[in-house]
N, C-alpha and C positions, 0 to 999 in steps of 0.2 A: 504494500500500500504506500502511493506518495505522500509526502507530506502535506501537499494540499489536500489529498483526501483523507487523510489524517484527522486535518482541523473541522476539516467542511463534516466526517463524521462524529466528534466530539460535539460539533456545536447542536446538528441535528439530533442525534440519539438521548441528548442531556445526560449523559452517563457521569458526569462530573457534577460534584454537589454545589460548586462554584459556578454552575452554570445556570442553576435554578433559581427565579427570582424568589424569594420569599410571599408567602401571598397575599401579606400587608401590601408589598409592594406594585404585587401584580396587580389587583385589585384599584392603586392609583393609576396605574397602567390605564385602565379600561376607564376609569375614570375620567382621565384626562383623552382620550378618544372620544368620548359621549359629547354630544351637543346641549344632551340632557342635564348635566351636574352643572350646579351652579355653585357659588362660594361657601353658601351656611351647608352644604352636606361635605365638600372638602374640611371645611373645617371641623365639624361634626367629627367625621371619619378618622383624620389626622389626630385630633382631642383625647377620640379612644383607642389612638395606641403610644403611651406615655416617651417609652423613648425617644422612638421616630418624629413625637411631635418635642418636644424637648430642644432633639438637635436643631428641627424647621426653625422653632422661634431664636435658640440660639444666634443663629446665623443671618436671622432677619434682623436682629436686632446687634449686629456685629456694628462694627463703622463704614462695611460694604455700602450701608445702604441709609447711615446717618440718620437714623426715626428712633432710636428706643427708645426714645421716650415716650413715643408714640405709641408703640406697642405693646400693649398687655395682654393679648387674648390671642389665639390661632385666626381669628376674625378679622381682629384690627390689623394681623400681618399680610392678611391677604390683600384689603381696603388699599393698602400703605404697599404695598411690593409687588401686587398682582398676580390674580389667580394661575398663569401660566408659570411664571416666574415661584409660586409656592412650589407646583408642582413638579419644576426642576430638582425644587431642592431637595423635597422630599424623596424624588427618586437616585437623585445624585447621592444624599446622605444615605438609601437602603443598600444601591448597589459597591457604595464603599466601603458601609461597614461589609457586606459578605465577601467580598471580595479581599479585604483587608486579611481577615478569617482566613479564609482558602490561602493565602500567599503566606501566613506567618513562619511557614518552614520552608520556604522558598527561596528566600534571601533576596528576594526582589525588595528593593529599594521606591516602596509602591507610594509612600511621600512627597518624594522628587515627582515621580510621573505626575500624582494629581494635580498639585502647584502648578507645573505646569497645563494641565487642564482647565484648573480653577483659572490662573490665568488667561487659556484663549475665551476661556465664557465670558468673563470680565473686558477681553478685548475687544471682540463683536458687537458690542455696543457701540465703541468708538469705531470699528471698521465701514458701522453703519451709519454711521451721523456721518463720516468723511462722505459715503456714497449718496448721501443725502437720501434715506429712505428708513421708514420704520422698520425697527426691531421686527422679525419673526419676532412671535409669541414661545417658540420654543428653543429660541437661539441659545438659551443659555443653558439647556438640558443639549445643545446638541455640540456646543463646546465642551462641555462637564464630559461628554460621554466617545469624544471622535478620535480618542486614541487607547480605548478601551481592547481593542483590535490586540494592541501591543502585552497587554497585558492577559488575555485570552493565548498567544505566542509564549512567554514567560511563564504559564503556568501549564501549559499543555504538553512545549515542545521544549522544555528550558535548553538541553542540552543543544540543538540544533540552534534554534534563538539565539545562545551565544557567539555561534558559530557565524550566523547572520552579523551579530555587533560586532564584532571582530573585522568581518569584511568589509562593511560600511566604512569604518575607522580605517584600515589597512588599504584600500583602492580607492577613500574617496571617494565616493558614490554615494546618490543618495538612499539614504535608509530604503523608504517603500521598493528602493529597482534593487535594492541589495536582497530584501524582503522574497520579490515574485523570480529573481535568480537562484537562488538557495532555498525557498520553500513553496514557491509558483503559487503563492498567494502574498498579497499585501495586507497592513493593519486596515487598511481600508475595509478590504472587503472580508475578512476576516469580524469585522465589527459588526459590520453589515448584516451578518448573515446571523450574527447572534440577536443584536436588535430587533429584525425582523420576526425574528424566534419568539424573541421579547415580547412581542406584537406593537412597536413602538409606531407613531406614526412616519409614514414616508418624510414631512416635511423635516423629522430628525434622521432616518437611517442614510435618505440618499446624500444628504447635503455628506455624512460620516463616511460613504460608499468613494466619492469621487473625490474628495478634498485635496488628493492627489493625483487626480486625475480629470481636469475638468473638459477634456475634449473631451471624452465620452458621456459626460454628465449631459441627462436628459432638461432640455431646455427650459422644463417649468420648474428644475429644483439651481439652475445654474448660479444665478443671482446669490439666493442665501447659503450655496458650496463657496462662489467667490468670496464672500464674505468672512465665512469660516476659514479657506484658504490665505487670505489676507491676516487675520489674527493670529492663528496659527503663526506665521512668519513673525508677525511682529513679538510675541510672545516669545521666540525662541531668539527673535535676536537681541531682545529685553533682557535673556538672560531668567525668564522667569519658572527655575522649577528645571527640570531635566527631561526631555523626552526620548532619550539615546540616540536621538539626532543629531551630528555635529556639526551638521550643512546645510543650513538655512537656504531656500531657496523659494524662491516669488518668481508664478507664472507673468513671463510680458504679457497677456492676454489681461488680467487684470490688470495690472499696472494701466494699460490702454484703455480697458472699459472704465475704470474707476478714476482716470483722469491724474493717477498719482506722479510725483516726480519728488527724485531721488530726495531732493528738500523734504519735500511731504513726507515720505516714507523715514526720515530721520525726524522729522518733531514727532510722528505717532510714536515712531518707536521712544523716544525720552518721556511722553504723557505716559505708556504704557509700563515704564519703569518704574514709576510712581505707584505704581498699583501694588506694588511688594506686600507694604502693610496689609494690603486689605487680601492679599492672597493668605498670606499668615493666618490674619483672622479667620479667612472663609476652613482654611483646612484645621486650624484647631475646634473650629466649631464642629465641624465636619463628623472629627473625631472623639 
């Protein structure tokens, strides 16, 4: 068996207990797909599961988002932060604590990664005021979660994966081409296909799917993938967090629809430096 169908069977068969959502969790899943849930049953739901809501308000009420004082109730944080933006976080804080769990004898360095994650969710925000266009509603569940690929890699195929980092670093090359050369799958799609498993919506798995790959990104998810692609860069050249990536690189294709120049692309990146703190906060609340 190759190691893409390796992965592609781990994800499918869920034979790995790090692959199953928990069903608080899944349960937000479905929730946050309904047209039908509105704020008082999120809140409601999230109320009666102490931890999980615990961590939500923690983190709402971090300096990410400058309100605690605003904040006293799972209510008032949705009023104040926004019922998409809860739902990030709640699904961002289930699947890290399980995942956290799963990796404790793995020796994965799963802190670095999310920091860096926590930071490109935090950077889409600014990738999307630059492009002058509203936040997706799930933009920042689909930064939290668009190098989760990498960590499904680490904990399936560790041995092989390293082998992968080695190359990347040794040839210069970037990760994902070092990724589909050595195990004919990228974190991309690798995420993808868990997500989807997830049952998560398209407007988070595809934008995860193509981030590094935006010619083939289907034309209605292309926009909030460049967007993701865009932070993603800027976050790794911020320096924020570790993605075992050591080579930053920004498709011309954005750079040309998004209007940026090298100036531009050096002030995003020092605002996005600036986010350190608030990365700190988000992953200690996290935790």
């Amino acid at each position: 068996m190759s190691t893409r169908e390796k992965v592609a069977d781990c994800i499918r068969s869920m034979d790995s207990a790090m692959l199953i959502l928990p069903m608080d969790i899944s349960r937000i899943v479905l929730m946050a797909r309904s047209h039908d849930t509105n704020a008082v049953e999120l809140a409601r739901f999230l109320s009666d599961h102490r931890s999980l809501s615990d961590r939500v308000l923690k983190i709402a009420k971090s300096p990410c988002y400058g309100s605690s004082g605003d904040i006293d109730s799972m209510s008032s944080a949705i009023i104040h932060i926004g019922f998409h933006e809860i739902v990030a976080i709640a699904l961002g804080s289930g699947v890290f604590t399980m995942l956290a769990s799963a990796g404790k004898s793995s020796g994965i360095e799963q802190d670095r990664i999310w920091k860096h994650a926590i930071g490109v969710s935090l950077a889409m925000k600014l990738a999307a005021k630059n492009a002058r266009t509203p936040v997706d509603g799930f933009s920042m569940l689909t930064g939290l979660l668009h190098d989760i690929g990498k960590l499904v890699f680490h904990l399936c195929l560790p041995r092989e994966y390293h082998e992968v980092l080695q190359h990347h670093q040794a040839e210069a090359v970037s990760l994902h081409s070092a990724e589909r050369q050595l195990l004919g799958i990228d974190h991309g799609e690798a995420a993808y296909r868990l997500l989807m498993r997830w049952n998560l919506p398209d407007s988070v798995c595809m934008p995860v799917r193509y981030h590094h790959n935006l010619i083939q990104c289907p034309f209605e998810h292309l926009h909030q993938t460049m967007i993701l692609h865009l932070a993603d860069y800027l976050a790794l050249r911020a320096g924020i967090g570790y993605s075992g990536n050591i080579i930053p690189e920004i498709s011309t294709e954005v750079i040309t629809a998004m209007g940026l120049s090298k100036t531009r692309v050096d002030e995003l990146t020092e605002q996005v430096k600036t986010m350190r703190d608030q990365v700190e906060d988000f992953l200690e609340a996290l935790s």
